[in-house]
C-alpha positions, 0 to 999 in steps of 0.5 A: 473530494476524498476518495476511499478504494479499499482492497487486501494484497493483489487486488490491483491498487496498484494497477488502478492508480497508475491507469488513473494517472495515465488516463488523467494525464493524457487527458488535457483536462487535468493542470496537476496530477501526482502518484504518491507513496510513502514506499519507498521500494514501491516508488522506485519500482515504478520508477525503474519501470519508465524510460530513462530521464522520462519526461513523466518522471516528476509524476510520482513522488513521495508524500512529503512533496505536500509539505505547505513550505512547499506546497499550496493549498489546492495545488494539485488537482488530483492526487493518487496516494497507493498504500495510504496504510503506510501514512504517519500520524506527522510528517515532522521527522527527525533531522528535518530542518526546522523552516520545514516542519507543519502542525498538520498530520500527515493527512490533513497535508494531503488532503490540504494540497489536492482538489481531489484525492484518491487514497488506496488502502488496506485495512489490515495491513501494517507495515512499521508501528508509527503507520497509522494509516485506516479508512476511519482515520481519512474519513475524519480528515476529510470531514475536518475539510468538508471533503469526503466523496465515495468509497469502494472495494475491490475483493477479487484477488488477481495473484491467485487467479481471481480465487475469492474462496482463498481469499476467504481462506486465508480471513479465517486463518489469519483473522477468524473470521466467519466464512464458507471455505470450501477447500478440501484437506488435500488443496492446502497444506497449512502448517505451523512449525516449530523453528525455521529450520524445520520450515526450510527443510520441509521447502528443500523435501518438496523441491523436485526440479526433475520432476519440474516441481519447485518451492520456494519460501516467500517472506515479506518486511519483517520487524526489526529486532529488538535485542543486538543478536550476539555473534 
């Protein structure tokens, strides 16, 4: 079986999987789990999180831990893939060595190694241009295997306190999507600018530690330049 759970950013992927893990380990029931991820930041962090020379450290690991050099068919019972946006159309990379290498997409690798598989993903969020990872993509992997289960969604954001109506607010300005926002001009204040400068001048206005009042400029992964920067 293959199993979709869609969500945008905080809505608690995340947090689902790795209770899914903890249950399913502590079970008995289940002879092979694994957590998996092609981010790197995102293993570690989790990582980090466990005790020193953990015992439970070889339940987390990258994707391509389902190589089939390495990996049988159906070994793994179930397999939790977090941000499966991040999948690559191969697993092949560069200066990988050959007695290594597969035909198969990344995907079907996946799918290939588990009995049941668990993928956690954002539609709309994309990391790097070789990350081809979409909810159409998996559903016609799992066809290919005769393996497609059930999906579903999770919509309330936990970061911003469970506010749907942000979340319906940030679709329509970032996607222009049609949708009740019910925000006043004075809840938010959305504007474009017209150089960083002007961005981190504004933050350095609003910033009033006497006043206990803070701000901060959030960015998340960037691309990578195109162009050498001059010096």
């Amino acid at each position: 079986s293959v199993l979709l759970v869609k969500g945008g950013p905080g809505t608690g992927k995340t947090v689902i999987a790795l209770h899914l893990l903890a249950e399913l380990a502590k079970s008995g029931r289940i002879r092979n789990v694994r957590f998996a991820t092609k981010s790197k930041p995102l293993l570690e962090g989790v990582k980090n999180c466990l005790p020193r020379h953990s015992p439970v450290e070889y339940l987390f690991t990258n994707v391509n831990a389902f190589l089939p050099y390495q990996c049988e068919e159906n070994q793994f019972d179930v397999v939790l893939i977090d941000e499966a946006h991040r999948i690559q159309k191969s697993p092949n990379y560069q200066y990988m060595k050959s007695y290594m290498r597969t035909d198969l997409s990344m995907v079907d690798m996946i799918i290939r190694a588990s009995k049941i598989c668990v993928m956690f993903i954002d539609d709309k969020q994309a990391i790097r241009g070789l990350e081809i990872g979409s909810s159409k993509m998996i559903r016609e992997a799992a066809d290919r295997f005769g393996a497609y289960g059930d999906e579903t969604e999770l919509k309330s954001q936990f970061r911003c306190n469970g506010s749907d109506n942000y979340l319906d607010w940030l679709d329509k300005v970032l996607y222009n999507e049609k949708c009740e926002v019910k925000f006043s001009l004075d809840d938010f204040d959305f504007r474009v600018m017209d150089s960083p400068q002007a961005v981190y001048d504004a933050i350095c206005a609003k910033n009033d530690p006497a006043k206990k009042v803070t701000a901060r400029l959030m960015a998340g992964f960037c691309w990578p330049w195109s162009d050498q920067l001059g010096v």
